[in-house]
C-alpha positions as CSV (number, residue, x, y, z in Angstrom):
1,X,0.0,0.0,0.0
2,X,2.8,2.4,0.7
3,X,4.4,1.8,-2.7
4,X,0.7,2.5,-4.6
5,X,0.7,5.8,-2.2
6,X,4.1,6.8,-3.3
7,X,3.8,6.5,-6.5
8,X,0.5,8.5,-6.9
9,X,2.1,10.6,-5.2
10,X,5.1,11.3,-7.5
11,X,3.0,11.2,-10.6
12,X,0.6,14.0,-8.8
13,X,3.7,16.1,-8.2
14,X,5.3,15.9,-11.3
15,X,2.1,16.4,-12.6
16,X,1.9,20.1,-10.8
17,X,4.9,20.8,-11.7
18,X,4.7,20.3,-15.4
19,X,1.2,21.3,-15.4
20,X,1.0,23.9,-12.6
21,X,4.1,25.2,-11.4
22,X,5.1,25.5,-15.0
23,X,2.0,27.9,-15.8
24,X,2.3,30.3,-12.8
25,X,4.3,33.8,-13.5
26,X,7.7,34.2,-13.8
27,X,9.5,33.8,-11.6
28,X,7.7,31.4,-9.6
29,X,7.2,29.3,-12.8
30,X,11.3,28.4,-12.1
31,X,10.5,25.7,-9.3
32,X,11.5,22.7,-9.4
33,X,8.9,21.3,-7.2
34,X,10.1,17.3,-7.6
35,X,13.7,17.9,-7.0
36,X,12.7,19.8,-3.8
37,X,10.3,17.0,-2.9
38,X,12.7,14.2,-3.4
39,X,15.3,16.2,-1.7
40,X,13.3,16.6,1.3
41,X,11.8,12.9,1.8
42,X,15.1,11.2,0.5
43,X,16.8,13.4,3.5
44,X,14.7,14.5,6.4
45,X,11.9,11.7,6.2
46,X,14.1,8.7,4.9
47,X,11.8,8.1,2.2
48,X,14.2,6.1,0.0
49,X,11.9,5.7,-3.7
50,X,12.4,9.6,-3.5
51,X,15.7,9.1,-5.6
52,X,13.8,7.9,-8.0
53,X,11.7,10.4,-8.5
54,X,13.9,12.5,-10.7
55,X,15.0,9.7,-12.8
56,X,11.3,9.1,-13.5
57,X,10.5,12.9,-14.1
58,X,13.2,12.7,-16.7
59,X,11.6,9.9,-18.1
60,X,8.0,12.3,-18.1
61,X,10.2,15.2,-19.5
62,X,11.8,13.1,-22.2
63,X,8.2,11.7,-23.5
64,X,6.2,14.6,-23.2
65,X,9.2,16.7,-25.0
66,X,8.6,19.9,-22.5
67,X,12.4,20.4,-22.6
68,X,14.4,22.3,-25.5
69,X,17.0,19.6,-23.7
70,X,17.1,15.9,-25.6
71,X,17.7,12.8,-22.9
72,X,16.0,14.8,-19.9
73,X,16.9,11.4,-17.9
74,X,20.8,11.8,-17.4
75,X,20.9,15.0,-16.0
76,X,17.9,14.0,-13.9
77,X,19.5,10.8,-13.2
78,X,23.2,12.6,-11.9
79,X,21.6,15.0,-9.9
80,X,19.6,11.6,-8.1
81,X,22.8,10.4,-7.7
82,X,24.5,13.4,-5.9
83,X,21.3,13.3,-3.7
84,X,21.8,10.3,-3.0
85,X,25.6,10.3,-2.0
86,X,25.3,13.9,-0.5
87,X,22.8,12.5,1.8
88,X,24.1,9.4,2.4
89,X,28.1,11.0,2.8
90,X,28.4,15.0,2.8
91,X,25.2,16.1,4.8
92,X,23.4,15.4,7.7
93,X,19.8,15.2,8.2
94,X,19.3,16.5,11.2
95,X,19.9,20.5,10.1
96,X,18.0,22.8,7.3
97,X,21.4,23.5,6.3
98,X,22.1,20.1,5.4
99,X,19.2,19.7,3.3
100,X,19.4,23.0,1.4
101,X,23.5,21.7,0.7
102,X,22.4,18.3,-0.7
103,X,19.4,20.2,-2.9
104,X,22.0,22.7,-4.4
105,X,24.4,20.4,-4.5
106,X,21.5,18.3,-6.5
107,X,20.9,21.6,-8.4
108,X,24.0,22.2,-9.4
109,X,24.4,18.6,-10.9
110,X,21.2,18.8,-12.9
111,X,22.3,22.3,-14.3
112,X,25.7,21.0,-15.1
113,X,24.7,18.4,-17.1
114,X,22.3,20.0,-18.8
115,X,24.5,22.4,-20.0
116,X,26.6,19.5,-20.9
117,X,24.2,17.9,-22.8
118,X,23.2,21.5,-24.4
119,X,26.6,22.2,-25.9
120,X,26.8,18.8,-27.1
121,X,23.6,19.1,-28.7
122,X,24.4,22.4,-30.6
123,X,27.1,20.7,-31.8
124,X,25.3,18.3,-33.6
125,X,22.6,20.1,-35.0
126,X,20.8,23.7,-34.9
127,X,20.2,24.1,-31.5
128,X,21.0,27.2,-29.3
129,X,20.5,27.5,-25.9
130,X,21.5,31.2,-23.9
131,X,23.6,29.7,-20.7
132,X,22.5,33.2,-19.2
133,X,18.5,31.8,-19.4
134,X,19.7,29.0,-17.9
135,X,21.6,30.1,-15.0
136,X,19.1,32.4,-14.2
137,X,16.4,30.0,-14.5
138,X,18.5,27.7,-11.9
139,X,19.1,30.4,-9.5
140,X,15.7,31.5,-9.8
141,X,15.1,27.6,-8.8
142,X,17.5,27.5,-6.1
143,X,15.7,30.7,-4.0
144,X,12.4,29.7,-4.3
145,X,13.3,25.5,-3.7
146,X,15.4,27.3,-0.6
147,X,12.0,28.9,0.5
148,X,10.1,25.9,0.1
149,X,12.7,23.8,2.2
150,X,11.8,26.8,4.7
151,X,8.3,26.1,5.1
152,X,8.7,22.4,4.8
153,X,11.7,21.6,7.3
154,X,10.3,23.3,10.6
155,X,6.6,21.8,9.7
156,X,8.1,18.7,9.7
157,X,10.3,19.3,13.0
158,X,7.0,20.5,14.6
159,X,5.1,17.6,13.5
160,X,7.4,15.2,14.4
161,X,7.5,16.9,18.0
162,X,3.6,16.7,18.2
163,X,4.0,12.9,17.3
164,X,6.7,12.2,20.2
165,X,4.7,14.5,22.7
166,X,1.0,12.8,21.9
167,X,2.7,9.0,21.9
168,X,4.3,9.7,25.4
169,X,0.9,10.0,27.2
């Protein structure tokens, strides 16, 4: 049952972010709600198929050709992999501050590889891509997943404390 629940729950979120998020204004349109979400239940909850989230929103990205970016799934694939070793060697858990690290760590993987994958692509046929829409478009991503982690982080420190406090009686 948890497995069906997670996995409605990842389509539903990539889902809003390539349906919702993606029609809001600039610059809120810039979030990139599933890597904050995998971010934050691969590291504060434990939530282990999180990882796999990104790989699969590639996979959405790469068949519903959203992205001006061919083979969406390796840079979403690296960046699950530095989540996944951040988490597991660089950052702790137990602080905002290492969950904001391993999602710009994540981030900065994803953005790196797409730009990667962007020259290599203009390369090989008439494709251009300004580095400068990109970047922006990533920091813009990084500010507003940082103000996400924000509200989600003490939420989840509270509720966890409301849990302990209401099992003790």
């Amino acid at each position: 049952m948890k497995r069906i629940f997670l996995i409605v729950f990842f389509v539903l979120l990539s889902m809003c972010e390539l349906g919702f998020v993606s029609a809001l204004p600039f610059p809120v349109d810039r979030l990139p709600l599933v890597l904050v979400a995998s971010v934050f239940l691969f590291q504060s909850l434990d939530v282990r198929p999180a990882a796999w989230w990104m790989v699969l929103h590639g996979v959405f990205l790469d068949l519903l050709q959203t992205s001006s970016i061919r083979f969406e799934i390796v840079p979403h694939a690296v960046a699950a992999l530095v989540l996944v070793l951040a988490s597991r060697h660089l950052f702790s858990n137990r602080s905002f501050w290492g969950v904001l690290g391993t999602f710009a760590l994540s981030l900065f993987a994803l953005s790196c590889t797409e730009i990667l994958l962007s020259i290599f692509q203009a390369l090989f046929e008439d494709f251009s891509l300004s580095f400068d829409v990109l970047v922006a478009m990533r920091l813009w991503g990084l500010g507003l997943g940082t103000l996400l982690l924000l509200i989600f982080f003490p939420l989840t420190e509270l509720l966890t404390r409301a849990q302990k406090n209401l099992l003790s009686f």
